[in-house]
N, C-alpha and C positions, 0 to 999 in steps of 0.2 A: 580307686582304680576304675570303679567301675560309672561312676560319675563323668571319669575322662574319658573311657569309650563311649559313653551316651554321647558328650559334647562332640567328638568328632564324628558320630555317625547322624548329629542333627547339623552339623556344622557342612557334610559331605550333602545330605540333603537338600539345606538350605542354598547350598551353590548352585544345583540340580535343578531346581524349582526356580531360582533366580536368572539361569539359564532358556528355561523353557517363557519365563515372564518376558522376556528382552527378545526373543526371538516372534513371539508369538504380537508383542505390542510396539516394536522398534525396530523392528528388518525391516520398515517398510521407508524408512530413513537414508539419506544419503550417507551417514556415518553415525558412528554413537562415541561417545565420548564415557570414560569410566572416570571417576573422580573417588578417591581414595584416599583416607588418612596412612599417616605410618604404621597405625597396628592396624590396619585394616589386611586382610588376606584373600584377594579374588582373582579367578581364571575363568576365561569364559571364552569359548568360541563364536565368534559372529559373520555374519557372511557379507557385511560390510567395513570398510574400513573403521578401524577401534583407535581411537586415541586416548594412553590411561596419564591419569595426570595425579600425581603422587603429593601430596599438599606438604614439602617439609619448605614452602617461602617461609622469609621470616616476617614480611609484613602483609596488609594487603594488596596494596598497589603491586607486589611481584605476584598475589596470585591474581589481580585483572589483568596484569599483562598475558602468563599464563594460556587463560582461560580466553583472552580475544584473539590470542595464535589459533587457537582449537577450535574456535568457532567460526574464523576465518578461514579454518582446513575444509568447514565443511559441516561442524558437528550439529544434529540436530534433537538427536533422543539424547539425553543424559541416564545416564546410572550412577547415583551418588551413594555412597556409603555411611554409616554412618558417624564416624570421625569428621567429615565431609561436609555434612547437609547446611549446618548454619555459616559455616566460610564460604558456601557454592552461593548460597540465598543473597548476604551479605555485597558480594557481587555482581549477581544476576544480569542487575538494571544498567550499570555501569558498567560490566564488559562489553554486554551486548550494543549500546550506544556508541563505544570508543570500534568496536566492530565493523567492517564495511559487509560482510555476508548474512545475509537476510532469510531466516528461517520462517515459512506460513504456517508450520504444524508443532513447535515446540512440545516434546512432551519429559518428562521426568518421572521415571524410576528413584525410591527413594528407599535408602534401609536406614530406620530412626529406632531407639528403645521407647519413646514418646513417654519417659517420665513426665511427672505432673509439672516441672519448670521447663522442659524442653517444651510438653504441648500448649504452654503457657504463651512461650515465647515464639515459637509458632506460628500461633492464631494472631500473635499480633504484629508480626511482622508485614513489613510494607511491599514484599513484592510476593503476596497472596491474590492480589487481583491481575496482574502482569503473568500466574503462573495457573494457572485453573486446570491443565491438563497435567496433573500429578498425583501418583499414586503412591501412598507411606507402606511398607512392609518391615510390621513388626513383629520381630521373632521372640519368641519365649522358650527356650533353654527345657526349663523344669516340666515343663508342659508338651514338649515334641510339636509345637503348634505357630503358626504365624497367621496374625491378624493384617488384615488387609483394610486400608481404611485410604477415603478421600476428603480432600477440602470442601465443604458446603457454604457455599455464596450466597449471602443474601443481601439487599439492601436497605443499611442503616437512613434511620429519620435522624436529621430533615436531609443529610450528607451523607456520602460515605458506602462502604460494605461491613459487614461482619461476618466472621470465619465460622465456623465450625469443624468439629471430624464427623465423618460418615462412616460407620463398620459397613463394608460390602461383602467382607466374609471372613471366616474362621477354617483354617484348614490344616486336619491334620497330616506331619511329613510322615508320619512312618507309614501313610496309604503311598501310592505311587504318585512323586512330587512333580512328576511329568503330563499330569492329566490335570487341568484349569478346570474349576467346576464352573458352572454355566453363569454368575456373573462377573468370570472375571474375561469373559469371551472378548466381550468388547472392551475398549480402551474408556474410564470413568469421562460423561461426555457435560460439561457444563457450558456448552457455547451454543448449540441447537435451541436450547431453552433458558435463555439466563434468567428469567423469573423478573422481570424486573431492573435489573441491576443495574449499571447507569454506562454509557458509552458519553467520554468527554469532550467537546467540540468548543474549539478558537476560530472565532469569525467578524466579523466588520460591516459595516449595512454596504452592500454593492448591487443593486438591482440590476439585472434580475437573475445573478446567481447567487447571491445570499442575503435573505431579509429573514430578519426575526424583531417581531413587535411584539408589545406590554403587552395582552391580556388581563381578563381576569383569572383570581385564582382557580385553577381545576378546568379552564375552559379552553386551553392551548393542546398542542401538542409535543411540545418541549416545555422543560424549567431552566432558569438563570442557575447561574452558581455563584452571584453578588448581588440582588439579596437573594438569599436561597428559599424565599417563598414567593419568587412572580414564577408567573407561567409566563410563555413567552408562543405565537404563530410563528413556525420557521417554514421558511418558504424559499424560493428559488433553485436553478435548476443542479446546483452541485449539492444543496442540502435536501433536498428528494430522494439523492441517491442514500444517504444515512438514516434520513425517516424509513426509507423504504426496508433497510438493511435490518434497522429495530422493529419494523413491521413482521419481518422474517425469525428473528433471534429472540422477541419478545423482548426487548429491550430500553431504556427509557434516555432520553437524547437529552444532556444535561448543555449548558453553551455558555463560553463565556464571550461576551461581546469584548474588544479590547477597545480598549481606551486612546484617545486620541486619532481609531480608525489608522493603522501602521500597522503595515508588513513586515517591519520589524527586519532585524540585523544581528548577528553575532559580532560583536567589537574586539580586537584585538589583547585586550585584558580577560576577556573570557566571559564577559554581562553581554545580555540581551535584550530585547525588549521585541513587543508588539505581536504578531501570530507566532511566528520563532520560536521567540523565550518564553511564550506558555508551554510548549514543548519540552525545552529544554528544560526547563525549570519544572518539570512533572505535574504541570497543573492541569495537564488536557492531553491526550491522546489522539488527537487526531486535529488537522486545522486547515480552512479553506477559507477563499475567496478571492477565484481567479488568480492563482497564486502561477507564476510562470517559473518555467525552468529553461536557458541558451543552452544546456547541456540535455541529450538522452541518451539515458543505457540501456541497455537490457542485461538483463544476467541470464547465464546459460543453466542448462538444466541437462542433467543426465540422460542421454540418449543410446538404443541401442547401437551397435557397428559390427555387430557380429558376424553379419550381410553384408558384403560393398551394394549388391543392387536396392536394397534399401537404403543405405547411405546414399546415393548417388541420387534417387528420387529425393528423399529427404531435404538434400542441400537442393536440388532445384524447384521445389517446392516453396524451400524459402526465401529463393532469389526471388520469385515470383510473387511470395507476400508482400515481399519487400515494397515492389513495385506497386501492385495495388494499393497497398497503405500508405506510401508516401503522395499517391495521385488521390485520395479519400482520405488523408488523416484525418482526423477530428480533431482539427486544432483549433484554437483562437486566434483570429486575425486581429492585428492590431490596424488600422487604419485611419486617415483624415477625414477631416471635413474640411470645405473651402467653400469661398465666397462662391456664388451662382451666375453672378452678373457679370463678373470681366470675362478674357478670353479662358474658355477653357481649359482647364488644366487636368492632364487625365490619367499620366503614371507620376511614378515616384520622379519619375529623370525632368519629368516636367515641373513638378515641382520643386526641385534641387533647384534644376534653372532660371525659376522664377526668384530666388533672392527670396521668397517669399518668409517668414517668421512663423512659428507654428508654439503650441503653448499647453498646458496643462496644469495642475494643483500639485503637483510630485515630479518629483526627479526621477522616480521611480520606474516610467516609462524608460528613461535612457538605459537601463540594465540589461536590456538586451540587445542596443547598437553599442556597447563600448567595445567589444572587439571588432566592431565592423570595418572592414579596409575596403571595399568599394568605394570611389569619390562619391556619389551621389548618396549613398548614405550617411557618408561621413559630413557632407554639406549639411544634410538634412539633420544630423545629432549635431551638430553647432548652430544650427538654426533654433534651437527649441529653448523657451524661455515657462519659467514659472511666475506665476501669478496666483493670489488668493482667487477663491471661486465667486467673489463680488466683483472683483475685478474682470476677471472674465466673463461673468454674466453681462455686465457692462458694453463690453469689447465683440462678445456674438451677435449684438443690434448694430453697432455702430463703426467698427474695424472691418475694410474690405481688404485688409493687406494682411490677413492674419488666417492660419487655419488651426483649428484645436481637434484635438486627440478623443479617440474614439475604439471602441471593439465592434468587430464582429463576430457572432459567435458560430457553432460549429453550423446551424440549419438556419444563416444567413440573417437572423435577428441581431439588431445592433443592442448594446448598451453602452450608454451614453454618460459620462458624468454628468451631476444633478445642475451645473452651470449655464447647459444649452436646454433651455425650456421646448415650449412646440413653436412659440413665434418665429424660436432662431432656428429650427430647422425647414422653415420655407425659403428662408436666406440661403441655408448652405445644400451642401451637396458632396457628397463623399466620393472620395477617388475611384477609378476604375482599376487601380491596382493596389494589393495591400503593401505596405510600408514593410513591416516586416509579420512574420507567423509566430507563435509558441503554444508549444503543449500546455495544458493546465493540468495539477496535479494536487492532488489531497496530501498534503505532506502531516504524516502518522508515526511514532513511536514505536521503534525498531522490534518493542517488547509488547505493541499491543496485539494482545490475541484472536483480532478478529480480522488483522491485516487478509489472510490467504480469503476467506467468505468474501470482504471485501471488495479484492481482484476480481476473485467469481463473476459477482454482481456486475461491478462494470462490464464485465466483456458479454453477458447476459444483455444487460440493456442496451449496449450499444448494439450487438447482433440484430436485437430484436427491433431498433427503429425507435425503445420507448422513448430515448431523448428527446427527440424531436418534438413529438406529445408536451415533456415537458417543457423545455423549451418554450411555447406558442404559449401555454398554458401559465407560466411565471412572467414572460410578458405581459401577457393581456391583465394578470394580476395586480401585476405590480407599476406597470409602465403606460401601459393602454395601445392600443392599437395606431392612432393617430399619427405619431411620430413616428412610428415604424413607416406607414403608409408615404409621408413627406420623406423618409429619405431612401425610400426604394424607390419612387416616382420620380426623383429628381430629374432624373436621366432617358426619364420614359419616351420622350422622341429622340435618341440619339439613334442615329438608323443600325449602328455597327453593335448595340448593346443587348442585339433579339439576345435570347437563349440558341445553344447552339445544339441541339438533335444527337445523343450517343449512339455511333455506331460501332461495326464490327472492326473497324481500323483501328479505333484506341484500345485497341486490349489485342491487336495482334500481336504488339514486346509479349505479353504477359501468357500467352497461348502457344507462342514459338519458343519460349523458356519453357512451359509444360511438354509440351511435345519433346524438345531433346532431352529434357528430362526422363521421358518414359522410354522413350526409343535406346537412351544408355541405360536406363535400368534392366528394361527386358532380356539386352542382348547380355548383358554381365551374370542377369539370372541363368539365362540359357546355357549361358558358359558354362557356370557354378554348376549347375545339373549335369553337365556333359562329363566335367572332370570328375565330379560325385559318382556317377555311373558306371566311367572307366576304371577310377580307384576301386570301387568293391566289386566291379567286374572281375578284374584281375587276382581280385583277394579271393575270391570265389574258386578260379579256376587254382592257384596253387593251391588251397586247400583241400582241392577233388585230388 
């Protein structure tokens, strides 16, 4: 009898202390999600939306479907129990992938009894490195105590990581289970300092947004992961931003070059290949090289509205980004080159109407005019022919009927396929308007945990300008100045081509949106004050 009042006054404890964990390391979450077996027994109050998810599926695919409803609600902390913990793990990778809702901060609350086959099994499971921001809490019955322990990271030679547990502390409940002693303040942090550990990169040689060459061993700043003992120089202006990222996290930039140089596809059977299917196939976490998207989202994010006149500034604020951003994206223009010597040809519409042929190494240029329904681009995607890049090397000396494909990137440097050397760019000359524009995008693994620093970063460097730096500084690296020079010059006596002087006219849209924006804010506040005044005015005087 007296056994079973211990268990339910360590049991009343334990919920107590489980309570003050989730609030103190997981309120700060859009939602949390409770994951439970059948004997499991938990209540908990939270001040954000809770969704508990009861594990009686009978196989797995009904608890990923489950679990990608809950994550698509919203859920970003977990609390798994422990009936729970190896069928939540089990699924992790593959819910979150079949998922369209994108958590930066994943963290996990975990109740285990971590016998020697559970800790076993564990340590060797495969989404240990996908899951770094979790804490085990294990209780002991006989003892009144629960041990608190984390995963420890390290990286396995010549590949790989290895796990560990870490005791952070020992704590007894029969003290007051609502008081957190001082390590468990913070949330266990493994991403500030990864020691080493290896961040995985799919890339293709594309100068001069992504090069990585042989070295000697130990003399690079990246390693292959085919053979897993070259170094490799990674260079250019999208892998700067991940050197720079493991500059900051201490991190070690692992790369797999893909084979065949392909962007790769997901095929209707469900196989992949190329940047893609390293992805999908778990081989690499993260993969670039000038990789384009016809589509952009944004996903929304929790805002107050408790206020209309901060709602109201708010939303005109971001009519206003809008506008900005869309006159300054940073995006990649895709553009021509064309002969020099016949009559000029200077937009798109002129060159629809020239008949003229246009060409490149890939089809893969056309992905972003297939839905195009303006004639002139639609002229211009049935105009476009593939050739090997000998043949086209060929055809830039001695074809004056032809133009081939080209980038310009975001601070006006071109990258050029390797088939137009520097002879052929004193022939040509690039249009005075882009063909078409797209965003470039690192496309990363739904479950990689350094996606949110990541974001950081970019909007860091880009605030700050450092692109540009890089930018000039992977050209000149990789490409040389030369060519840049012939094909900014091309144009250099066209009288209409000066540079045009920014004044206060082009940002009056973007100032006149500010202004009524503040001018409804103020008076909505002022309201808001008036009626606030009058209400406890009046509360005031019936009270007297």
């Amino acid at each position: 009898m007296e056994s079973e009042v211990n268990s339910l006054q360590f049991n009343s404890a334990l919920e107590l202390f489980l309570k003050t964990l989730v609030l103190t390391h997981l309120s700060g979450h859009y939602s949390l999600c409770v994951i439970r077996g059948v004997l499991d027994d938990v209540r908990l109050e939270f001040p954000r939306t809770t969704v508990t998810i009861g594990l009686v599926a009978s196989n797995s695919s009904e608890l990923e479907d489950i679990l990608v409803s809950s994550i698509n609600a919203g859920c970003e902390g977990f609390l798994v129990m422990e009936d729970a913990l190896f069928p939540f793990l089990d699924n992790f990778r593959s819910a979150h992938e079949a998922a369209y809702f994108r958590a930066n901060n994943k963290r996990i609350v975990a109740v285990t009894r971590l016998g020697i086959a559970e800790r076993e099994r564990l340590l060797q499971h495969d989404s240990m490195e996908v899951t770094p921001n979790i804490l085990l809490v294990t209780p002991n019955v006989s003892s009144g105590t629960v041990d608190l322990y984390t995963t420890k990271l390290s990286p396995a030679d010549p590949r790989g990581i290895l796990t560990n547990l870490t005791l952070i502390d020992q704590i007894l409940l029969t003290v007051d289970p609502t008081l957190l002693p001082e390590p468990l303040r913070k949330f266990p942090d493994k991403l500030s300092n990864m020691e080493g550990r290896r961040v995985r990169l799919a890339t293709l040689p594309y100068p001069p947004c992504a090069v990585a060459n042989e070295v000697p061993l130990g003399k690079g700043n990246a390693r292959s992961t085919v053979p897993a003992n070259n170094s490799l120089q990674a260079d250019g202006t999208e892998i700067l931003m991940i050197l720079e990222l493991c500059h900051r996290h201490n991190c070690t930039l692992e790369i797999e070059l893909v084979a065949n140089s392909e962007w790769g596809q997901v095929y209707p059977n469900g196989s992949s290949d190329g940047l893609i299917g390293s992805l999908i196939e778990r081989r690499t976490d993260i993969a670039m090289a000038a990789i384009y998207r016809c589509l952009y989202v944004e996903q929304s994010v929790p805002l107050r509205n408790d206020m209309i006149a901060g709602s109201i500034l708010l939303s005109f604020l971001l009519f206003g980004g809008f506008m900005v951003g869309n006159s300054y994206a940073g995006a990649l223009a895709s553009v021509m080159t064309i002969p020099r010597y016949e009559k000029s040809i200077d937009t798109r519409a002129d060159f629809a109407a020239s008949g003229m042929k246009w060409s490149g190494t890939t089809v893969a240029w056309m992905n972003s005019l297939l839905m195009a329904e303006q004639p002139e681009l639609v002229t211009i995607r049935n105009n476009y022919e593939v050739y090997d890049g000998d043949t086209l090397a060929r055809f830039s000396h001695t074809r004056r009927d032809m133009g081939y494909v080209h980038e310009r990137l975001q601070y006006g440097s071109y990258a050029l396929e390797s088939f137009i050397d520097i002879n052929a760019t004193r022939l040509l000359q690039p249009l005075k308007e882009d063909v078409f524009w797209e965003q470039i995008i690192t496309a990363c693994s739904k479950t990689w945990p350094l996606m949110g620093y990541y974001d950081d970063l970019i909007l860091r460097v880009q605030q700050n300008g450092i692109l540009r730096y890089w930018e000039l500084g992977s050209v000149i690296r990789n490409m040389g100045l030369e060519i840049q020079r012939n094909l900014a010059n091309a144009r250099v006596h066209d009288a209409d081509h000066e540079p045009v002087k920014l004044l206060i006219a082009h940002f009056l849209g973007v100032f006149f949106i500010l202004f009524v924006g503040l001018t409804l804010a103020t008076v909505t506040f002022l309201a808001e004050l008036i009626v606030y005044r009058a209400k406890t005015g009046r509360a005031g005087i019936i009270q007297a």
